[in-house]
Backbone bond lengths (Angstrom), bond angles and torsions (degrees), N, CA, C in turn:
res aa  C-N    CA-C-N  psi(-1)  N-CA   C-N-CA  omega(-1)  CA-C   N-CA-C  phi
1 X - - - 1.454 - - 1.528 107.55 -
2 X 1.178 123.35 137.25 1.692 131.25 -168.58 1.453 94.44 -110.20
3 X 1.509 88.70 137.99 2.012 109.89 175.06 1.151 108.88 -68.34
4 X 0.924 119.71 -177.76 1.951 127.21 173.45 1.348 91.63 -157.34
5 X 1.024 120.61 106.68 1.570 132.68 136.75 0.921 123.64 -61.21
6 X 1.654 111.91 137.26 1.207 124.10 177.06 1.735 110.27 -146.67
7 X 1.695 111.02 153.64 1.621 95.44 -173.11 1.442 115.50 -55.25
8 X 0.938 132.37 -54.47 1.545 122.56 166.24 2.329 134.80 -69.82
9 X 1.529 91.06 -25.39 0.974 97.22 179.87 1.339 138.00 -127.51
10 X 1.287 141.69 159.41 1.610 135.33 172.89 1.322 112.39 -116.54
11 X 1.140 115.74 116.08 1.483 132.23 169.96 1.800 94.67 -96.59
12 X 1.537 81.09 122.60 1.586 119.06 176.37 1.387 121.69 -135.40
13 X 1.775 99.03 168.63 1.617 114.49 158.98 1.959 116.49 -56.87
14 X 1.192 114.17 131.24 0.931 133.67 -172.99 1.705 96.55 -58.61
15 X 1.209 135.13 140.81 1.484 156.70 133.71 1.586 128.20 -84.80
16 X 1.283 103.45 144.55 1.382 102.16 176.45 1.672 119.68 -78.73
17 X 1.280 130.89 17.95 1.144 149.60 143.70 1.913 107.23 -55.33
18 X 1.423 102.78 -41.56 1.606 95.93 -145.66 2.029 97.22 -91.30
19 X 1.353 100.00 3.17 1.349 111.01 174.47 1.234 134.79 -32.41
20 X 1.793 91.49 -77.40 1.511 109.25 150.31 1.245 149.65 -45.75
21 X 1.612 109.91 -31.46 1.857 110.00 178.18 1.644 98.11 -86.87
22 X 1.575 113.30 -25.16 1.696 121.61 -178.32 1.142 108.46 -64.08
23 X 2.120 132.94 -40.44 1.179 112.76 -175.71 1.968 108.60 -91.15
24 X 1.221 99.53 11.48 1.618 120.21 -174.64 1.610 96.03 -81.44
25 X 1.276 128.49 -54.72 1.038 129.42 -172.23 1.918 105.71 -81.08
26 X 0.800 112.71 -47.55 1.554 115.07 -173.88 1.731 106.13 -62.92
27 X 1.360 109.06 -11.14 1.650 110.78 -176.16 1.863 100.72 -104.44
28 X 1.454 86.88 10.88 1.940 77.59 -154.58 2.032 76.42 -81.06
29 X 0.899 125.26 152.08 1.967 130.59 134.53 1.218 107.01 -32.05
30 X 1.158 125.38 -70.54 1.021 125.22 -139.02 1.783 110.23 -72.76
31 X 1.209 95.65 -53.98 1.699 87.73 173.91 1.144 121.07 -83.79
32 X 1.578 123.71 15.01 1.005 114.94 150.92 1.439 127.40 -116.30
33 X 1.521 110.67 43.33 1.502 109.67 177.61 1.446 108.51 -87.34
34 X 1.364 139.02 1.37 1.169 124.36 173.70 1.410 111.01 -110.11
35 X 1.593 114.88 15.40 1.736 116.68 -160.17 1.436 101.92 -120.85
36 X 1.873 117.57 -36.48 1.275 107.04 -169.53 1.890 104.33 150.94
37 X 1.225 125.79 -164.95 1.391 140.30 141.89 1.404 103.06 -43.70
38 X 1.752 104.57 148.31 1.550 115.82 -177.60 1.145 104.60 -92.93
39 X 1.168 135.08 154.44 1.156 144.34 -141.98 1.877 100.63 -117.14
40 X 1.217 117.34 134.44 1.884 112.43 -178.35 2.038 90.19 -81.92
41 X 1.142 84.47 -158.49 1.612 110.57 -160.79 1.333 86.45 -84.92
42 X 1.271 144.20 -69.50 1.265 143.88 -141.92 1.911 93.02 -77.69
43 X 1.197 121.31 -42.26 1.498 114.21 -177.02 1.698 104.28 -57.37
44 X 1.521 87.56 -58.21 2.020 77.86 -164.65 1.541 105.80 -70.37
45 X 1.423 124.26 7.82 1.839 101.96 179.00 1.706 85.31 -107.84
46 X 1.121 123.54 -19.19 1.734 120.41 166.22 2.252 108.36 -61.27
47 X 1.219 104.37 -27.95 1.540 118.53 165.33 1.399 106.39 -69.15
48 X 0.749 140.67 -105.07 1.426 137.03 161.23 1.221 118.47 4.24
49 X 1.383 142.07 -63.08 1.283 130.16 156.27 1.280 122.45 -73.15
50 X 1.020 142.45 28.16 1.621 151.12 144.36 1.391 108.63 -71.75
51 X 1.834 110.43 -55.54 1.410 141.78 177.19 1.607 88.65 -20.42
52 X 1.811 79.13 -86.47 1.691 90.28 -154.98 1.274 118.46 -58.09
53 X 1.254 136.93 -35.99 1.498 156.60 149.86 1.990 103.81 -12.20
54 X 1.719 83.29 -71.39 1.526 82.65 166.08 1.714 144.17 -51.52
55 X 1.190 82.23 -46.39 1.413 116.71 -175.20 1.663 104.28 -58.13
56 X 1.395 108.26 -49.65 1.605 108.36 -172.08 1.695 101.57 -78.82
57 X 1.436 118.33 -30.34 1.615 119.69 173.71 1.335 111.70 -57.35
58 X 1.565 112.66 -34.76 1.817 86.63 -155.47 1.740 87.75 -125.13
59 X 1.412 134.56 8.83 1.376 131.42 -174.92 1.849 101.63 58.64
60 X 1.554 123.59 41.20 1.259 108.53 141.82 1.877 89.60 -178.34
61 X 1.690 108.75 169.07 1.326 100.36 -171.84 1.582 79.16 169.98
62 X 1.818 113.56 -159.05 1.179 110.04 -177.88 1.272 104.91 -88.38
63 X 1.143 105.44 150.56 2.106 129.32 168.54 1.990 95.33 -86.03
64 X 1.216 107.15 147.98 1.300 136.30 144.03 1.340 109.53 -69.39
65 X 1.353 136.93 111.32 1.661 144.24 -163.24 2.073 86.07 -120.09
66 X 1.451 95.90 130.55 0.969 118.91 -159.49 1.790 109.66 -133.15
67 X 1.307 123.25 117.32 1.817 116.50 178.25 1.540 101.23 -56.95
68 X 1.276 130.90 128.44 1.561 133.54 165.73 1.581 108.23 -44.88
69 X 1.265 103.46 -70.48 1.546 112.98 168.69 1.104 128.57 -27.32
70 X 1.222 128.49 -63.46 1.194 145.43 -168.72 1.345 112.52 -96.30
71 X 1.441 125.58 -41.52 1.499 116.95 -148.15 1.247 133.68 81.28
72 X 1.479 112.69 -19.21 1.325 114.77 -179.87 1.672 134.99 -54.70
73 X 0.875 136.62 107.28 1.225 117.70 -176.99 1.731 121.98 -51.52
74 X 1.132 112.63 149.09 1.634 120.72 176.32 1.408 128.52 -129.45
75 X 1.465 117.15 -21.55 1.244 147.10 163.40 1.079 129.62 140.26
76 X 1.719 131.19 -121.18 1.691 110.79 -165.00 1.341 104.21 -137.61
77 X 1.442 136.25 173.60 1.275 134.93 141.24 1.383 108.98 -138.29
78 X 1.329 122.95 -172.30 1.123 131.33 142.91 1.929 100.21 142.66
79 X 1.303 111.09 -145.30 1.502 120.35 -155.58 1.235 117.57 -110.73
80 X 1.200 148.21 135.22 1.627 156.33 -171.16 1.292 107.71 -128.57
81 X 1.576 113.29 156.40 1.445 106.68 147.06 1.578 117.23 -97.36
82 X 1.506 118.93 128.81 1.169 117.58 156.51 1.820 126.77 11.48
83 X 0.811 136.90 117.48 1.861 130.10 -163.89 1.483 69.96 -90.76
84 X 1.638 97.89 169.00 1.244 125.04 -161.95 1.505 115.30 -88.79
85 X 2.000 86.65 -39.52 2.072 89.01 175.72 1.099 100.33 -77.31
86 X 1.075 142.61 20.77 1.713 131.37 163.90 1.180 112.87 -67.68
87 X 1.432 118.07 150.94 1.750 110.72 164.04 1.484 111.96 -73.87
88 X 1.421 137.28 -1.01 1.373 134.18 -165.06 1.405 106.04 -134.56
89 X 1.438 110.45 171.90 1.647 121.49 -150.45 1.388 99.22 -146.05
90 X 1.081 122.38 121.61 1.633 140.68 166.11 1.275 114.33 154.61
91 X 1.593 99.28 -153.57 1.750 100.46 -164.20 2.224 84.62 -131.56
92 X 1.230 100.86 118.79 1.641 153.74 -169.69 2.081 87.25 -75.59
93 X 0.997 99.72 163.00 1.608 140.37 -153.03 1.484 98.81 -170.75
94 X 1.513 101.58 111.78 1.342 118.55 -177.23 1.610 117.06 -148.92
95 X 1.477 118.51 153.64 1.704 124.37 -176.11 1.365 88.39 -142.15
96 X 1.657 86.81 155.34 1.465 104.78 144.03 1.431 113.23 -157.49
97 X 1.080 134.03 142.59 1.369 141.11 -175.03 1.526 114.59 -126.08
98 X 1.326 135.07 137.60 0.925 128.90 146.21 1.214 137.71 -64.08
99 X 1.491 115.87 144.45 2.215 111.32 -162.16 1.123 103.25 -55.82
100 X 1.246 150.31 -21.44 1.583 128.86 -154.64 2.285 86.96 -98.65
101 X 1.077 100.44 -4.80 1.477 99.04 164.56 1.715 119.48 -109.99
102 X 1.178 126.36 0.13 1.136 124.43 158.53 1.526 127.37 -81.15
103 X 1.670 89.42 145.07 1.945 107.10 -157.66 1.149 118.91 75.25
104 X 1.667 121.19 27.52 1.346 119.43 174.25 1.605 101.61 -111.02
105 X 1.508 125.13 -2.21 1.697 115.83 -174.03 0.872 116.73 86.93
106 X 1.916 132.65 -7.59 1.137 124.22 168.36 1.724 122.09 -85.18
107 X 1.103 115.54 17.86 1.205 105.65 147.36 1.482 127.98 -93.98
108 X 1.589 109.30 -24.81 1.037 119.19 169.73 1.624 120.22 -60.05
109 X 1.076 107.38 -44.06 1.497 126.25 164.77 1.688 124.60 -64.92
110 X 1.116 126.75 -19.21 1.199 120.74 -169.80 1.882 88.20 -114.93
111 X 1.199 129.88 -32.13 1.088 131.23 -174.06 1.887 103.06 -62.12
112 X 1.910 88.89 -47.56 1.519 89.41 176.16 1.516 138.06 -48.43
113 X 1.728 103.64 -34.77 1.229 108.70 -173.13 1.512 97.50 -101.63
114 X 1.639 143.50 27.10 1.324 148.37 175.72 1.720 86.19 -99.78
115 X 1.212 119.83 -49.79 1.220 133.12 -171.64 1.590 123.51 -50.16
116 X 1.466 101.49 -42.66 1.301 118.51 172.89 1.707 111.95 -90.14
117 X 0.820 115.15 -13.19 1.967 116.16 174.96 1.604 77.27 -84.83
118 X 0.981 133.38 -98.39 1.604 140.74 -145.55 1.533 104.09 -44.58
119 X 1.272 133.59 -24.77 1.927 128.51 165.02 1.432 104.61 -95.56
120 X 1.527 134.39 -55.47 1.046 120.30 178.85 1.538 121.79 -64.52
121 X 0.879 121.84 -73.17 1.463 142.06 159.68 1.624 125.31 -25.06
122 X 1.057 113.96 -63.10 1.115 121.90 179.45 1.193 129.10 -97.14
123 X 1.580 104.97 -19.33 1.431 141.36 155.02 1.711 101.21 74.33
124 X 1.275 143.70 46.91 1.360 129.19 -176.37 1.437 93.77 -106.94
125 X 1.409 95.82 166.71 1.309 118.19 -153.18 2.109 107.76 -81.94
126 X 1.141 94.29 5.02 2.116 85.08 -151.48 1.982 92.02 -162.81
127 X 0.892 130.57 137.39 1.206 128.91 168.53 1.947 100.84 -133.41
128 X 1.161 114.31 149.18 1.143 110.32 168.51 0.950 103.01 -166.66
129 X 2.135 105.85 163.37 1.495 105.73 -157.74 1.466 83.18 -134.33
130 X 1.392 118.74 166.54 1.451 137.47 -173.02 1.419 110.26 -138.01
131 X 1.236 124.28 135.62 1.488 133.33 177.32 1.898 105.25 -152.46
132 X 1.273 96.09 173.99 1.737 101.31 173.86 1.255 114.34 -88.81
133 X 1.456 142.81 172.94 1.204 144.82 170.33 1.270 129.61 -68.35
134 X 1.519 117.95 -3.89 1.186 127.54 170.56 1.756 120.48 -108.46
135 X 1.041 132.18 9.48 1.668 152.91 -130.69 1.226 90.79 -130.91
136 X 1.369 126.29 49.47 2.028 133.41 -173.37 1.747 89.51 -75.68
137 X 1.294 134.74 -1.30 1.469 126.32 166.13 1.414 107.58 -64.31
138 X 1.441 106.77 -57.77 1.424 114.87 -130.91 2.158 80.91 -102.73
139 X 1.367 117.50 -16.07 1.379 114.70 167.18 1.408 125.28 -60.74
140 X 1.836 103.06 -34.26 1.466 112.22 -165.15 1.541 96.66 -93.88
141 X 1.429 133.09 9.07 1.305 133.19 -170.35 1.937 81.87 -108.49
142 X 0.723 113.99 -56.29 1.590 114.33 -174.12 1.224 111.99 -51.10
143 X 1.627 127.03 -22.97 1.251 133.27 -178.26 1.515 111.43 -57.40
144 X 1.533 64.70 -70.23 1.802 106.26 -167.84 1.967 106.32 -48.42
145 X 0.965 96.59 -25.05 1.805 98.91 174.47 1.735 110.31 -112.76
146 X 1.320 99.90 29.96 1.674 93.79 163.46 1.032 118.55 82.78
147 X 1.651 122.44 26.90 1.485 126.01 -170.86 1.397 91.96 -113.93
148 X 1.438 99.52 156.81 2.152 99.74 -179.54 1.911 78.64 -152.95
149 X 1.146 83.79 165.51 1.830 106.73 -158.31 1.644 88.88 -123.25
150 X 2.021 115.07 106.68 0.944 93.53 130.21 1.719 157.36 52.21
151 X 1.343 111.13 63.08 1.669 92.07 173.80 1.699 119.45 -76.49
152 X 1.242 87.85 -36.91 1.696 79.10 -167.79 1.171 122.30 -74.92
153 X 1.426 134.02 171.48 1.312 112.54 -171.12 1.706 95.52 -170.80
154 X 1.625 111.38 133.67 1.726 105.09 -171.35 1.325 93.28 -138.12
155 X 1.114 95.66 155.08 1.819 101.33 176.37 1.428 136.64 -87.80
156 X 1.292 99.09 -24.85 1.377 120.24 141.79 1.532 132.32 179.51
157 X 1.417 113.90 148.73 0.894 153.36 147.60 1.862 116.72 6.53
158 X 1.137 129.53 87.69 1.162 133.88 136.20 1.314 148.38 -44.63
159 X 1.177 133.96 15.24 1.320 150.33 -164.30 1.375 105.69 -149.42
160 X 1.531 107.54 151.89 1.950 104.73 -172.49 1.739 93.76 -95.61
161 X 1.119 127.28 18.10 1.534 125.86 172.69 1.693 93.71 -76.25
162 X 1.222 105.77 160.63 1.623 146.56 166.61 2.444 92.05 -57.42
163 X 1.365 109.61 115.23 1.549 101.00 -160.38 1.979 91.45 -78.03
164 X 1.380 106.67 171.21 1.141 102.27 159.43 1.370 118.39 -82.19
165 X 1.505 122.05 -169.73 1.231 118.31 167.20 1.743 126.34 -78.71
166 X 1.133 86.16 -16.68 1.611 104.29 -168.89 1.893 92.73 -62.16
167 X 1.420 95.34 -70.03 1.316 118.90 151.09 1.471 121.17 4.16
168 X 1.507 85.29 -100.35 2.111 88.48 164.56 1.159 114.57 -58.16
169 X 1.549 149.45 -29.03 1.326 120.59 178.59 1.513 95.51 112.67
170 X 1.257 102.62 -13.33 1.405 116.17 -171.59 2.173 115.91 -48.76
171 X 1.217 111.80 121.09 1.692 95.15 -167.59 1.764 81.77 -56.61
172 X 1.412 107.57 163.27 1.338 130.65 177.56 1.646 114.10 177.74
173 X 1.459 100.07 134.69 1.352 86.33 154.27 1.756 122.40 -151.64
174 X 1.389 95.73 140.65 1.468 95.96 -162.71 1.666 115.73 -78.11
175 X 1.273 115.79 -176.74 1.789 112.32 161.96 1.698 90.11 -170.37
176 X 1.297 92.70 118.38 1.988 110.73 155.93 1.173 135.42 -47.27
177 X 0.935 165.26 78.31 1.237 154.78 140.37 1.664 105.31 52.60
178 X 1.204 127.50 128.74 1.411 102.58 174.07 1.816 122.62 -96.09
């Protein structure tokens, strides 16, 4: 699994240190009002080994995002493929931070350097990130790293293919390869 440096942060392999503040945050409400139900202890350390599982299958997945300074853990970013019940198809750009790290730029920052492994690195053609219509956090982080949303937008889909997101209406926003 490859580090990502960043001026403030290190995106890493997950430790069994980072267990605890990970099922801390996944139980919190709060960061998970745009994701779902909070998750107990046994789900989010069952997350974590999916992670790495993944991570070693396909050479990318989520990073452990880490303060340089400190060491502290803060939470994760990095790259997915698209889930399947989705209406859309590719490989996803994703964060999560815990609140006592929000409004500090490190999502902006750790997203940034997820951004650059997945075009340089991994070299694919399209990255895109998905959120709900109310999630103006995780929208203004998509900005801020070169993502633009889409004008058009249909409700559905005419064709027996898998729709895009654009398609569904789905919030999304893409970024090209540069």
């Amino acid at each position: 699994m490859a580090e990502l440096r960043a001026d403030r942060l290190l995106l890493r392999r997950w430790r069994d240190s980072d267990l605890e503040p990970w099922a801390a945050m996944n139980a919190d409400p709060e960061v998970r009002e745009h994701l779902g139900e909070v998750l107990s202890r046994e789900q989010s350390d069952a997350s974590v080994a999916r992670f790495l599982a993944d991570f070693d299958r396909r050479g990318y997945g989520w990073w452990a995002v880490e303060v340089r300074a400190t060491g502290e853990f803060i939470g994760f970013a990095g790259l997915d493929e698209v889930e399947d019940d989705t209406p859309l198809t590719g490989v996803e750009i994703g964060w999560r931070l815990a609140r006592p790290a929000w409004g500090q730029g490190y999502a902006t920052e750790a997203a940034s350097a997820v951004l650059a492994y997945g075009f340089d690195t991994l070299e694919l053609p399209e990255i895109l990130a998905v959120t709900t219509a109310t999630n103006l956090r995780s929208q203004a982080v998509m900005r801020r790293i070169g993502m633009t949303r889409p004008g058009r937008r249909l409700r559905r889909p005419h064709r027996a293919r898998r729709a895009t997101a654009t398609e569904r209406g789905v919030p999304h926003y893409p970024v090209a390869r540069p």
